[in-house]
N, CA, C and O atoms as a GROMACS GRO file, in nm:
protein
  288
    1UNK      N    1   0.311  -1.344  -1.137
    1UNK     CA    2   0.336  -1.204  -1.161
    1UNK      C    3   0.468  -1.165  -1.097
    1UNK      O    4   0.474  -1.187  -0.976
    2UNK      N    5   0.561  -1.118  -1.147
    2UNK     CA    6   0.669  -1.079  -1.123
    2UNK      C    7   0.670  -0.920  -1.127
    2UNK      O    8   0.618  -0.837  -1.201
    3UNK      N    9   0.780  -0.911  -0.976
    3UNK     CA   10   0.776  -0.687  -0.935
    3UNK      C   11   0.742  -0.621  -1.066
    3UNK      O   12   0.664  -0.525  -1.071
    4UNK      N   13   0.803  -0.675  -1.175
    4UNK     CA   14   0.821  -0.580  -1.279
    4UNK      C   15   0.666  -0.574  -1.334
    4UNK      O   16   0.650  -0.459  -1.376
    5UNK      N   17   0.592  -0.619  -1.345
    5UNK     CA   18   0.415  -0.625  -1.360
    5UNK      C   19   0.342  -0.522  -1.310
    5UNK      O   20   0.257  -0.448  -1.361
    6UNK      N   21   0.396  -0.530  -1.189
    6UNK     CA   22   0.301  -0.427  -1.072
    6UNK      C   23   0.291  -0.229  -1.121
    6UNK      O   24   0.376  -0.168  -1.185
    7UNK      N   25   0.202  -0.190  -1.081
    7UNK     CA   26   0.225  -0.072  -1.108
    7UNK      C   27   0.176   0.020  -0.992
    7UNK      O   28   0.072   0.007  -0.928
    8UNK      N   29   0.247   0.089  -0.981
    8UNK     CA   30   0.301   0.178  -0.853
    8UNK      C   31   0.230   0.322  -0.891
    8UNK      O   32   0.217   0.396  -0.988
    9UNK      N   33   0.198   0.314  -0.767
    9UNK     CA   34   0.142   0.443  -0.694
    9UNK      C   35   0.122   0.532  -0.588
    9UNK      O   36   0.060   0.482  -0.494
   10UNK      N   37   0.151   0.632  -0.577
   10UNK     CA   38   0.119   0.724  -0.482
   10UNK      C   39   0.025   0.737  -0.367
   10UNK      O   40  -0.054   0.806  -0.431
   11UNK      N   41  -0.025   0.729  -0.263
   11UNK     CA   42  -0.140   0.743  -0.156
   11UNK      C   43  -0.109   0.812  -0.054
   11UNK      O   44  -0.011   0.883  -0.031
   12UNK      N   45  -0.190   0.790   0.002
   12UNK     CA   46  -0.236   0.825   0.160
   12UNK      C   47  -0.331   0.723   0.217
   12UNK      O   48  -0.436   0.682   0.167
   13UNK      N   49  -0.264   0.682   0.355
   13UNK     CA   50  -0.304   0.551   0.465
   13UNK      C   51  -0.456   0.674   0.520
   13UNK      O   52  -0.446   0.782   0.580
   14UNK      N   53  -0.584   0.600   0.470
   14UNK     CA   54  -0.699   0.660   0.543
   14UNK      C   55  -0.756   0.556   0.638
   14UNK      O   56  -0.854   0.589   0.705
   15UNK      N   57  -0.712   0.450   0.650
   15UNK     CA   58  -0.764   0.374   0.749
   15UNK      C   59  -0.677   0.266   0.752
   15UNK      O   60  -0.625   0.211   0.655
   16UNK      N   61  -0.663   0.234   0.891
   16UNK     CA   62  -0.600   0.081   0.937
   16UNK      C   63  -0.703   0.005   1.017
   16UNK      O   64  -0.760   0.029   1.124
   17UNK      N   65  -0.710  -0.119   0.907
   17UNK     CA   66  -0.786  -0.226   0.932
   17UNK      C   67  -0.672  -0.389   0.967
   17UNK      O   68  -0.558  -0.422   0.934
   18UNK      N   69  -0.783  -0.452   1.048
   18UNK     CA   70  -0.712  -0.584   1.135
   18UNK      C   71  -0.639  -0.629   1.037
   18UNK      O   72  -0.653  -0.616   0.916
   19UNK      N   73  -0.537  -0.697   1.115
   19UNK     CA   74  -0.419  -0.797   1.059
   19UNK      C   75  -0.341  -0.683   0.957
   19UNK      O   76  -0.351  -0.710   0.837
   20UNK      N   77  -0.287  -0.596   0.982
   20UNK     CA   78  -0.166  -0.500   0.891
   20UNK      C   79  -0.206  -0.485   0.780
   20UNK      O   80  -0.123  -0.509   0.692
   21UNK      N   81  -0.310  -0.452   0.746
   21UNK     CA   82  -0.374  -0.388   0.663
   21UNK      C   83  -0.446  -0.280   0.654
   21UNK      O   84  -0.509  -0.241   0.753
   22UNK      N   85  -0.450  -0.208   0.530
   22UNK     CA   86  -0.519  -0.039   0.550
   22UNK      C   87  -0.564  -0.027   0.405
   22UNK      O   88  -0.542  -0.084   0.298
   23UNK      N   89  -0.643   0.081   0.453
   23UNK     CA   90  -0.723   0.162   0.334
   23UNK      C   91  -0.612   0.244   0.297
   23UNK      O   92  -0.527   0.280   0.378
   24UNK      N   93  -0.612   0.285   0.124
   24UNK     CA   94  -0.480   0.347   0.055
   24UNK      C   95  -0.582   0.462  -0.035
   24UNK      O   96  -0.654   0.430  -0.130
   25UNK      N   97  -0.574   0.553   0.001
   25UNK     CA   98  -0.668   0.652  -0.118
   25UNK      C   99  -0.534   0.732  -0.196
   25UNK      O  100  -0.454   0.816  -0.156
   26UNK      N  101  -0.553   0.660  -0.332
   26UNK     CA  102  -0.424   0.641  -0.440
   26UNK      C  103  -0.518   0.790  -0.530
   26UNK      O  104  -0.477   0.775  -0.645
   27UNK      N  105  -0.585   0.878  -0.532
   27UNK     CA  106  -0.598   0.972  -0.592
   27UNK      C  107  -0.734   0.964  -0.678
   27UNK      O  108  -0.741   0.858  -0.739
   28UNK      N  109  -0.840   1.048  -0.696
   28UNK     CA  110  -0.938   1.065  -0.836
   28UNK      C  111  -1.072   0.955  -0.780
   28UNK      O  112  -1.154   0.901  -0.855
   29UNK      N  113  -1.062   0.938  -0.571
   29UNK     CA  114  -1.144   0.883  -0.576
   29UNK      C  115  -1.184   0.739  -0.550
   29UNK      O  116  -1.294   0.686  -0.531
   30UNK      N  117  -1.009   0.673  -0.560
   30UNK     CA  118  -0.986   0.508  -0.594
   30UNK      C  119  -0.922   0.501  -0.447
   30UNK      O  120  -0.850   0.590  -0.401
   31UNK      N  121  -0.956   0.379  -0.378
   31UNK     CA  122  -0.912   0.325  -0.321
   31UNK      C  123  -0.857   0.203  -0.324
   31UNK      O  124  -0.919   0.127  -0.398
   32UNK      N  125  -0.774   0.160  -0.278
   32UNK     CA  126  -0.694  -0.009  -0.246
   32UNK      C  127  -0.647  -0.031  -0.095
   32UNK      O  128  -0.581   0.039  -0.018
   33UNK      N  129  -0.706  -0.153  -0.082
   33UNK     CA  130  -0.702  -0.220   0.028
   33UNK      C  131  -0.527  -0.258  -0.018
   33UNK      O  132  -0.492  -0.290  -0.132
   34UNK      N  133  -0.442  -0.247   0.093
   34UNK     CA  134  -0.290  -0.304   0.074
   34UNK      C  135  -0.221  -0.372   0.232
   34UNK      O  136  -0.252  -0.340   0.347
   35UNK      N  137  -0.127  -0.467   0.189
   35UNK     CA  138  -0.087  -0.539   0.288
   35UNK      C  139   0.102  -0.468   0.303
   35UNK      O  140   0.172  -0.437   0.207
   36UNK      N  141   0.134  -0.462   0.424
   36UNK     CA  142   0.241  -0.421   0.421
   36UNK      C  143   0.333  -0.551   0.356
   36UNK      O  144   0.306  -0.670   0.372
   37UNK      N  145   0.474  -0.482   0.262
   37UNK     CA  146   0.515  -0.589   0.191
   37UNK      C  147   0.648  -0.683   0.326
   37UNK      O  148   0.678  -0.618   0.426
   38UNK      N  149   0.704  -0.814   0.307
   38UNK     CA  150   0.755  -0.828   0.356
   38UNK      C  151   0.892  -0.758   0.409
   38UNK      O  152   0.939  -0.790   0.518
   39UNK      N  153   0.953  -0.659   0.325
   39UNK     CA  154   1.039  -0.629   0.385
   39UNK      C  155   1.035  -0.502   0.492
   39UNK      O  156   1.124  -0.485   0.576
   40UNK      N  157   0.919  -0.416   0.479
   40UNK     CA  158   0.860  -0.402   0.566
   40UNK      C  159   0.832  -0.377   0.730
   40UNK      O  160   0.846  -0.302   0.827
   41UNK      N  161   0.767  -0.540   0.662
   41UNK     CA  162   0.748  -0.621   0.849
   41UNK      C  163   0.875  -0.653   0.897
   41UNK      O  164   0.886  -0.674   1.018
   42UNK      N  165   1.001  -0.663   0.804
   42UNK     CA  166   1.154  -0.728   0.838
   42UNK      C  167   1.188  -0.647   0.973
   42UNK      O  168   1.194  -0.668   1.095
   43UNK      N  169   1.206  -0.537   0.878
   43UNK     CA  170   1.276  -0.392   0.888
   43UNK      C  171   1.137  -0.361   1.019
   43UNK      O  172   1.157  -0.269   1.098
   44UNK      N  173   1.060  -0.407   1.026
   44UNK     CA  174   0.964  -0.309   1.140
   44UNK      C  175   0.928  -0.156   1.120
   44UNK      O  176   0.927  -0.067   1.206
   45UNK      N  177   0.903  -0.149   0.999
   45UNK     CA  178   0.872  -0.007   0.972
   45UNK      C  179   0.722   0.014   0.996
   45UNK      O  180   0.630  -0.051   0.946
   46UNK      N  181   0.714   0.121   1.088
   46UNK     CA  182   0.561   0.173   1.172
   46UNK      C  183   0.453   0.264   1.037
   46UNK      O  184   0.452   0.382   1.003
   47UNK      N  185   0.414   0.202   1.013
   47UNK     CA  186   0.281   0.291   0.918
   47UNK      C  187   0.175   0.331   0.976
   47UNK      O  188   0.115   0.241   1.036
   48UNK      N  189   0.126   0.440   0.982
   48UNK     CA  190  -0.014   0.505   1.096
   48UNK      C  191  -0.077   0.590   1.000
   48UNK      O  192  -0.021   0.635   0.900
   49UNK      N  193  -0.189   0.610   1.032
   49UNK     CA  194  -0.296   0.661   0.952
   49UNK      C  195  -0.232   0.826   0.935
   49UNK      O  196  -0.169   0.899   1.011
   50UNK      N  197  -0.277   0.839   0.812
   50UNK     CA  198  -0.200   0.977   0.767
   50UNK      C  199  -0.087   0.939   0.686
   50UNK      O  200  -0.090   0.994   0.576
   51UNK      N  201  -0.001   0.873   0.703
   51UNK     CA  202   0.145   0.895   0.603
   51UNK      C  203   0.110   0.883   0.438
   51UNK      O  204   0.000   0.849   0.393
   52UNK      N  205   0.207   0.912   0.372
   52UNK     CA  206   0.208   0.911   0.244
   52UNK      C  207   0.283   0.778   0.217
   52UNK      O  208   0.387   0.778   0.283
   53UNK      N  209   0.266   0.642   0.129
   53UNK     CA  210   0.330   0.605   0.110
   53UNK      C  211   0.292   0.542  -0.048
   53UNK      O  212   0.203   0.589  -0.119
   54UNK      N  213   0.387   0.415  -0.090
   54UNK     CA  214   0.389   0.405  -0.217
   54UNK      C  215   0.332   0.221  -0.203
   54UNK      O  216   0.370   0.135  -0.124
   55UNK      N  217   0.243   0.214  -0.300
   55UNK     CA  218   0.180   0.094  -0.327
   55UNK      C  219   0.198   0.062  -0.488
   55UNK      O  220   0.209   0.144  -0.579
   56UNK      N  221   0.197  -0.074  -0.494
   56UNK     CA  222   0.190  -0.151  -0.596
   56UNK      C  223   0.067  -0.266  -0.584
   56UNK      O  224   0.029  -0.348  -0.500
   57UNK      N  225   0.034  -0.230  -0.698
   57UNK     CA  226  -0.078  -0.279  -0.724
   57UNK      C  227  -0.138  -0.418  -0.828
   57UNK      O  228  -0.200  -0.482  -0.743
   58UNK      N  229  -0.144  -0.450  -0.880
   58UNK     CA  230  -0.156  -0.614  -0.936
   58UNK      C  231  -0.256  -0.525  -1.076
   58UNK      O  232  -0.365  -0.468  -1.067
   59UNK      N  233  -0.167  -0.544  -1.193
   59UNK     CA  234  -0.292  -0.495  -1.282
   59UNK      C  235  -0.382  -0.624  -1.304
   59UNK      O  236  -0.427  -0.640  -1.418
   60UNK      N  237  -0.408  -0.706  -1.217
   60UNK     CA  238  -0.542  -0.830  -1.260
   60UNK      C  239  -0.637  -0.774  -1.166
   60UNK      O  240  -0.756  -0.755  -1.194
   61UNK      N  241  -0.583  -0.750  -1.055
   61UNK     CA  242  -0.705  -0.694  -0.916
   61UNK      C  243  -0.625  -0.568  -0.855
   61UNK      O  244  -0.535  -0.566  -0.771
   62UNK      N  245  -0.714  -0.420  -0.955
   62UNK     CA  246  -0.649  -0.332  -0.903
   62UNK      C  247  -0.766  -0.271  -0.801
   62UNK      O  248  -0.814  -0.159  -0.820
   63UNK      N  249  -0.817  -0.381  -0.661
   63UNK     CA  250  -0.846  -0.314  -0.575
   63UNK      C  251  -0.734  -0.368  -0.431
   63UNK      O  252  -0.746  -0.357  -0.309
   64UNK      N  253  -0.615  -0.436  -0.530
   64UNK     CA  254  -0.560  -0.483  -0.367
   64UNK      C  255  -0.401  -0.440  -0.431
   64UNK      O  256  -0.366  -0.426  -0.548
   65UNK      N  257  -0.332  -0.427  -0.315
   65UNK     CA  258  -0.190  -0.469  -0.354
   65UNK      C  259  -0.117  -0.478  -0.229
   65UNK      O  260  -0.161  -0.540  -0.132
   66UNK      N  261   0.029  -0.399  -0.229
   66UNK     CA  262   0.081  -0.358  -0.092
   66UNK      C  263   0.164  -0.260  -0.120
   66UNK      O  264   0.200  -0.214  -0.228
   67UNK      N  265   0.210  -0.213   0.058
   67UNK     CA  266   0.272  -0.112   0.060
   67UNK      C  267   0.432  -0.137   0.059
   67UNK      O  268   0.480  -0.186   0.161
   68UNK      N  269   0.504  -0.110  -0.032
   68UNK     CA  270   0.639  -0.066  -0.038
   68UNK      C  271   0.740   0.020   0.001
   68UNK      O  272   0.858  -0.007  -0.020
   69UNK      N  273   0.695   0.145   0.069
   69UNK     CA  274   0.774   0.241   0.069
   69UNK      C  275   0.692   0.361   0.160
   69UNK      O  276   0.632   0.449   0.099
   70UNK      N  277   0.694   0.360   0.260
   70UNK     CA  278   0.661   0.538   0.322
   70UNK      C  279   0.737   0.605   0.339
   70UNK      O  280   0.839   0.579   0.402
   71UNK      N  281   0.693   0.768   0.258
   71UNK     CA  282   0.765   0.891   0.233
   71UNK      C  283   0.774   0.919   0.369
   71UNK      O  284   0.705   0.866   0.457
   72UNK      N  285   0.888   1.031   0.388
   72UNK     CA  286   0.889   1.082   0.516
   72UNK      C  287   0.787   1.237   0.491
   72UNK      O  288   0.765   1.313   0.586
   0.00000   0.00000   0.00000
């Protein structure tokens, strides 16, 4: 699967679970479990429960993906 596959969405971080991972409530009810993406962890960007950020999601298993991008 290549970036261009994925499809992107909107959330809010409702829970951080072990190993850099969190609960993503993407709207209408749906949740996804997401892993922060590598660039990310590069860059050391801090994600905490509450922010808004942007996930991509795998249309084969749309209960996982990762996080790409937190809004300020």
């Amino acid at each position: 699967m290549g970036s261009d596959d994925a499809i992107e969405f909107d959330g809010v971080i409702k829970e951080v679970l072990s190993g850099g991972t969190f609960k993503v409530d993407v709207g209408e009810g749906h949740t996804v479990i997401a892993k922060l993406s590598g660039r990310m962890r590069r860059h050391r960007i801090r994600v905490v429960l509450g922010d808004r950020v942007k996930v991509e999601v795998s249309p084969y298993d749309p209960t996982r993906g990762r996080v790409t991008y937190r809004q300020r």
